[in-house]
matplotlib code that plots the C-alpha trace (Angstrom):
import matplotlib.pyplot as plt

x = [-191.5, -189.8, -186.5, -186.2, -186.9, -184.0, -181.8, -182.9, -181.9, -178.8, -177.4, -177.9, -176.2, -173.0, -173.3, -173.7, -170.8, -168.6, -168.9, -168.2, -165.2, -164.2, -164.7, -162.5, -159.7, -159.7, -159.4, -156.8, -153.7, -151.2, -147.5, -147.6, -144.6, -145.9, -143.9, -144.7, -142.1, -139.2, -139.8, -140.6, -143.1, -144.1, -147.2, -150.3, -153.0, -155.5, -153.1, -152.9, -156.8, -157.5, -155.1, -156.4, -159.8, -159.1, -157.3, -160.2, -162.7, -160.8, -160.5, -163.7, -164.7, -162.4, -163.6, -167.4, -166.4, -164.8, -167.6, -170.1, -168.1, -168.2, -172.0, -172.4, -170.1, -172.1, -175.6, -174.5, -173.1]
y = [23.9, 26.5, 25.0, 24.3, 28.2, 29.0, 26.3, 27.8, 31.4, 30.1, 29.0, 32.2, 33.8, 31.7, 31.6, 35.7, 35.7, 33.5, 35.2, 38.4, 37.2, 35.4, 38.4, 41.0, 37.8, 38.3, 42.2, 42.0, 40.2, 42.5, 41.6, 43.0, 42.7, 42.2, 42.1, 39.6, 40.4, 39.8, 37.9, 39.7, 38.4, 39.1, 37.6, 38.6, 40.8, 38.1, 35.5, 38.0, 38.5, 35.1, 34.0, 36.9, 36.1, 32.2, 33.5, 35.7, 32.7, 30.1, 32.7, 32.9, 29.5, 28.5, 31.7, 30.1, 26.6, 27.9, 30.2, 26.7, 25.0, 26.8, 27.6, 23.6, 22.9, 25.4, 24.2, 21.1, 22.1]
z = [102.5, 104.8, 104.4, 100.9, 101.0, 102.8, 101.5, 98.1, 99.6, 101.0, 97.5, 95.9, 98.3, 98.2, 94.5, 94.6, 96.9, 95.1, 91.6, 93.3, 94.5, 91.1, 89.7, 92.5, 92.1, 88.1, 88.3, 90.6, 88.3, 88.8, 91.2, 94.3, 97.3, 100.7, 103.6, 106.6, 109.4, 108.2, 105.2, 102.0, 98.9, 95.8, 94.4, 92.6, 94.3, 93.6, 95.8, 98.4, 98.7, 98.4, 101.4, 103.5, 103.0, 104.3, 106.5, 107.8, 106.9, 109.1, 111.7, 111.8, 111.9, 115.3, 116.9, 116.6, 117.0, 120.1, 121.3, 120.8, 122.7, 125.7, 125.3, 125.0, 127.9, 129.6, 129.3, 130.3, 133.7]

ax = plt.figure().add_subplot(projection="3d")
ax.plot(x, y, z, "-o")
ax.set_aspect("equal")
plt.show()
């Protein structure tokens, strides 16, 4: 019963989060230039949020793979 509670909990939260960020994406519609060293862009602010937040999100996701790793190779040892 406990975990269909927090499953239940967990997908209110990634729906909560996810219309949120519909929502920032569709405000956002106006051409922006961005310059990455020596390259220069322009693109929609919505683009640019979205690819910095999978940029942050996949960031995060090899620095706890990473960190799991260790801890595993660790407990092992």
């Amino acid at each position: 019963m406990k975990m269909e509670k927090k499953k239940k909990v967990k997908l209110i939260a990634l729906v909560v989060v996810v219309v949120l960020a519909v929502i920032i994406f569709l405000q956002n519609t106006e051409t922006v230039e961005t310059h990455i060293l020596f390259a220069r862009f322009q693109m929609s602010r919505a683009l640019l949020l979205m690819l910095t937040f999978l940029l942050g999100l996949l960031t995060g996701v090899l620095v706890t793979t990473n960190f799991l790793a260790k801890k595993r190779a660790n407990a092992k040892v």
